[in-house]
N, C-alpha and C positions, 0 to 999 in steps of 0.2 A: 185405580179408583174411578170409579161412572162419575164423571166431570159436571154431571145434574143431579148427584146424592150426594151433597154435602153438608147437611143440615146438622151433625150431632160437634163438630167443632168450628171452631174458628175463623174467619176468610184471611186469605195469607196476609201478612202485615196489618190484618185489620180493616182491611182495605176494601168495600165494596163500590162499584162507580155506575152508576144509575145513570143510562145512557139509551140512546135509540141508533143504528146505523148511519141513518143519513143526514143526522146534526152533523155539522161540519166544527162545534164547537166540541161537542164528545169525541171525534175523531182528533182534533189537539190534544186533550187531556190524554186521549188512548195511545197517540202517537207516542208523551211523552215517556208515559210508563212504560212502554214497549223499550223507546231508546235508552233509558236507563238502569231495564230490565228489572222492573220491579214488580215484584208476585202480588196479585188482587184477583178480584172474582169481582162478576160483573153482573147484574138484572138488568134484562134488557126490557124497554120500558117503552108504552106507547107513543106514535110523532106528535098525536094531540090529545087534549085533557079529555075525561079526565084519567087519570092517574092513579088508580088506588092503593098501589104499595106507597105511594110518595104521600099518599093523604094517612096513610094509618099512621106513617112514623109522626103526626103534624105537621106536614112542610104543608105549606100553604105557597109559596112559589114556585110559577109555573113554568121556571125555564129549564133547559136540558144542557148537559149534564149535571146532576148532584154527585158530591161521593161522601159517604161515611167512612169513617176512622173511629171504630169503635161506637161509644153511644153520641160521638157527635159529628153532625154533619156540615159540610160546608158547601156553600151555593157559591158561582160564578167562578169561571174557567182560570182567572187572573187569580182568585185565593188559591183554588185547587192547587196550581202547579207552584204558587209561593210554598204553600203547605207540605206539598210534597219535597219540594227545595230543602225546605228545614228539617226535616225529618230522617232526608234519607241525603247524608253529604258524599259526596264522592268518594269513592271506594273501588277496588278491583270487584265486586260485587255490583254494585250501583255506578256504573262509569256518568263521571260528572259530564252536566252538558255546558256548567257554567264557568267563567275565572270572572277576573275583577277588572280585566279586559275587554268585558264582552257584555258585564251586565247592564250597562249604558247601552250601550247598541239597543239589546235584546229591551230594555223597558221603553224605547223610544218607537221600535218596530210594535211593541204591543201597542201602545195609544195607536200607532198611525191605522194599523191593520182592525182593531178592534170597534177604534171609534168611529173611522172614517170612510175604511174600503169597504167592510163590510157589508154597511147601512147601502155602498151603490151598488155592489153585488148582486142584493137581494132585488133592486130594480130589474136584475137582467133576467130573472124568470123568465124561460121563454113564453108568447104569450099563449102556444100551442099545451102547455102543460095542464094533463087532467085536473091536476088537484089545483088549479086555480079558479077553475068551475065550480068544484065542488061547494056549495053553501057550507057544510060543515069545516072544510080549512079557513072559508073565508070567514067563519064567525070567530075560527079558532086564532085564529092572525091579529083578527079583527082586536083582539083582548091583550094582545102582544104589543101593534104597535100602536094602534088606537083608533076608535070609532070609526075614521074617514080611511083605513087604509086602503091601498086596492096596487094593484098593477094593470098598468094600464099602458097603450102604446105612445105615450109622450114622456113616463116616468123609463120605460124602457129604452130610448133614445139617448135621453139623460144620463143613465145609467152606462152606457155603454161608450160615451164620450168622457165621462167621468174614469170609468174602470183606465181609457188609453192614457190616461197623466199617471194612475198608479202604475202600468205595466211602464211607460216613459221611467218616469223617476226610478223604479228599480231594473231597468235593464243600466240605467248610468253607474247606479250602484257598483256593478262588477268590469267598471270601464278600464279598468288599471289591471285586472287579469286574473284577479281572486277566484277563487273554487268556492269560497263559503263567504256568506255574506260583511260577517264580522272579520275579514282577512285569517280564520284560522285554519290551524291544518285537517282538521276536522269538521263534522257537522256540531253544530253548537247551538246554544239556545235562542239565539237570534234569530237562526235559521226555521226550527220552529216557529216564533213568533211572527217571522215576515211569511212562509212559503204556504198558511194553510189556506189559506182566502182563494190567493192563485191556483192551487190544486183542485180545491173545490168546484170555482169557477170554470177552468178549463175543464174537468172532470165530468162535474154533474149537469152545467151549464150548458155547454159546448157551442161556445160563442161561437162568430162565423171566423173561419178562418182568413179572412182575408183583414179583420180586422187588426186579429191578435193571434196571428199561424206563427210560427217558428220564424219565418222570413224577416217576420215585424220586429219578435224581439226572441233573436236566438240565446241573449246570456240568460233571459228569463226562464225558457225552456229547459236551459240547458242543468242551472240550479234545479229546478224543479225534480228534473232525470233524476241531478246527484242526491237529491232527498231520497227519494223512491227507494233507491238503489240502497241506501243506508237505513233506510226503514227496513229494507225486503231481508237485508244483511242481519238486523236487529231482532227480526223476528223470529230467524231463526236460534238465535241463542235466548230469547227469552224464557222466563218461566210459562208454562200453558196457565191460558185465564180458566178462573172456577166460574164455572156458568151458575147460574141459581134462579131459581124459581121464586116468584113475587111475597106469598107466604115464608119459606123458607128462609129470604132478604131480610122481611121483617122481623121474624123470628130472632132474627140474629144480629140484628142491628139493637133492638130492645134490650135483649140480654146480657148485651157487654158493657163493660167499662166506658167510663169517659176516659177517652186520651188525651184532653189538656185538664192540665191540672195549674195551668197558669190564668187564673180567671180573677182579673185586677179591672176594677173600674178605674179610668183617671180622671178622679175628682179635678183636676184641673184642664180638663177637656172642654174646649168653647162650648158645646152643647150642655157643659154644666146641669149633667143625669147623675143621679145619683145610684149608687147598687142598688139593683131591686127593686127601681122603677118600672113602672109597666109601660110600655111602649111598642109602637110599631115599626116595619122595617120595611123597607121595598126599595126595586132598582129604579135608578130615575130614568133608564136608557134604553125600557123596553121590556114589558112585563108586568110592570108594575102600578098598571090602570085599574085593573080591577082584583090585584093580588098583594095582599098585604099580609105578613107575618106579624102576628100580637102575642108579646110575650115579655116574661123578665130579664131585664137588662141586669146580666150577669158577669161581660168582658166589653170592656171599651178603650182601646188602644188606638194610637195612631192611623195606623191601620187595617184593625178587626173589632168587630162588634158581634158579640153574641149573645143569644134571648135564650132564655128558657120556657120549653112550649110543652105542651103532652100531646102523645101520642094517641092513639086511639084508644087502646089498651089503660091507657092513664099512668103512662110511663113518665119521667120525665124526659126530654132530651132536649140538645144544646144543638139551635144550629149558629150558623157563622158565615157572614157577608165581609165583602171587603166596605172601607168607609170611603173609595173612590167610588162615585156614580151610584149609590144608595146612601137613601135616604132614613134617618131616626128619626122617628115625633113621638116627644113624650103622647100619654093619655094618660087620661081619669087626674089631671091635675100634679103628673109627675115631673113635669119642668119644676126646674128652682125657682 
């Protein structure tokens, strides 16, 4: 089957993940699917706004990766691979990445990597980089982190003094003689959660080596290899992605099913919303300066909230944020 003519059924598991190459946050999600070999199709989708397969299904957030599950979609990398978690448990089919072992590790590497390395990463832009010239990235950024953003040669120094405590602290990590970060015998979810920043960084970055060459910190490196190696390994046993075209995505995303069907408000949720409140949604951690999603509060859990929004077409569809690091505000009088 032509891997770009898939428009008359279904995308495997439902699955479409709405990504661009050189997100280093799509390259997590992709990674995980890949390690756990789990069949999706993918629209590959512009570095900056705007957007218009993401604006017909009604997403109004502008960050990268989204992925749909049928007619509902979920924004931020940390639901995605929860979601994907739940859905698809370990099996000789889907090899787990997680135990009960490992998911402390692995939720502690996410905050550290997510919240904290990343943010100095992004400092390390070299300052030689086209697209940092460019007025169009820099208005496009400019909407991401906020109005004064810039890189600049003092926030680059910073950054790159910043980045040697993370490369420090997890080269200590593996001081006792571990293969994989969590002590297992395998690559685990942990291992995703801490090694994508560093990949990236050393990758796309390609800081000076004299900082952060193999010399400085060989267990870092050396982890990093044994990811590669187990991605390169992973990839070949995975299912091939269905590539798809922006129309074709939408088409197909509109059409289908909603896949949860657990959509509970909890009336005893401190935000005390009620179902079917109208309200909006946005990340408070970068994106969400001039990107707000406004729609019906249809799931509200501990940990997911989801709106009911239309699509271009006047579809309805359901998307879904985690309730770490976005924000709900009722409107039009919908707080209690």
């Amino acid at each position: 089957m032509d891997k770009n003519n898939y428009t008359n059924e279904a995308p495997p598991n439902g699955i479409i993940l709405f990504w661009y190459h050189a997100s280093p946050y799509g390259r997590r999600v992709k990674w995980y699917l890949t390690l756990r070999k789990i069949a999706h199709a993918e629209c590959i989708q512009p570095p900056m706004l705007p957007r218009p397969d993401l604006a017909a299904l009604g997403v109004t957030y502008r960050r990268s990766p989204v992925m749909s599950i049928g007619r509902d979609i979920y924004y931020d990398t940390r639901l995605i691979i929860a979601k994907l978690e739940e859905r698809f448990p370990s099996s000789d089919q889907h090899p787990g990445l997680s135990s009960r072992e490992t998911v402390g590790m692995a939720a502690l590497l996410q905050k550290w990597v997510v919240e904290n390395m990343f943010r100095e990463a992004v400092k390390c832009i070299p300052q030689d980089f086209a697209l940092l010239k460019d007025p169009t990235f820099q208005k496009d950024r400019a909407g991401f982190f906020g109005p004064g953003w810039r890189v600049d040669a003092s926030s680059y120094s910073e950054g790159l003094v910043n980045m040697r405590h993370f490369f420090g602290t997890a080269e200590s990590l593996f001081a006792d003689g571990r293969q994989w970060v969590a002590g297992t015998k395998e690559v685990s979810l942990a291992d995703l959660e801490g090694i994508w920043v560093f990949d990236w960084f050393l990758n796309d970055l390609r800081p000076k080596p004299e900082y952060f060459g193999e010399d400085r910190y060989p267990k870092v490196h050396e982890w990093r290899s044994r990811f590669r190696q187990a991605l390169a390994t992973a990839r070949e046993q995975a299912p091939q992605t269905v590539s798809l075209k922006g129309p074709d995505a939408v088409s197909l995303v509109t059409q289908a099913a909603f896949s949860d069907q657990d959509l509970v408000v909890d009336s005893t949720d401190p935000m005390r919303l009620q179902d079917g409140a109208m309200v909006e949604l946005f990340p408070t951690d970068g994106g969400g300066f001039t990107h707000q999603d406004r729609g019906r509060l249809v799931k509200l859990s501990p940990d997911e909230v989801a709106l009911a929004v239309q699509s271009a077409g006047g579809e309805e569809m359901h998307v879904h944020a985690p309730r770490w690091q976005f924000r709900i505000r009722a409107i039009d009088g919908a707080r209690l």
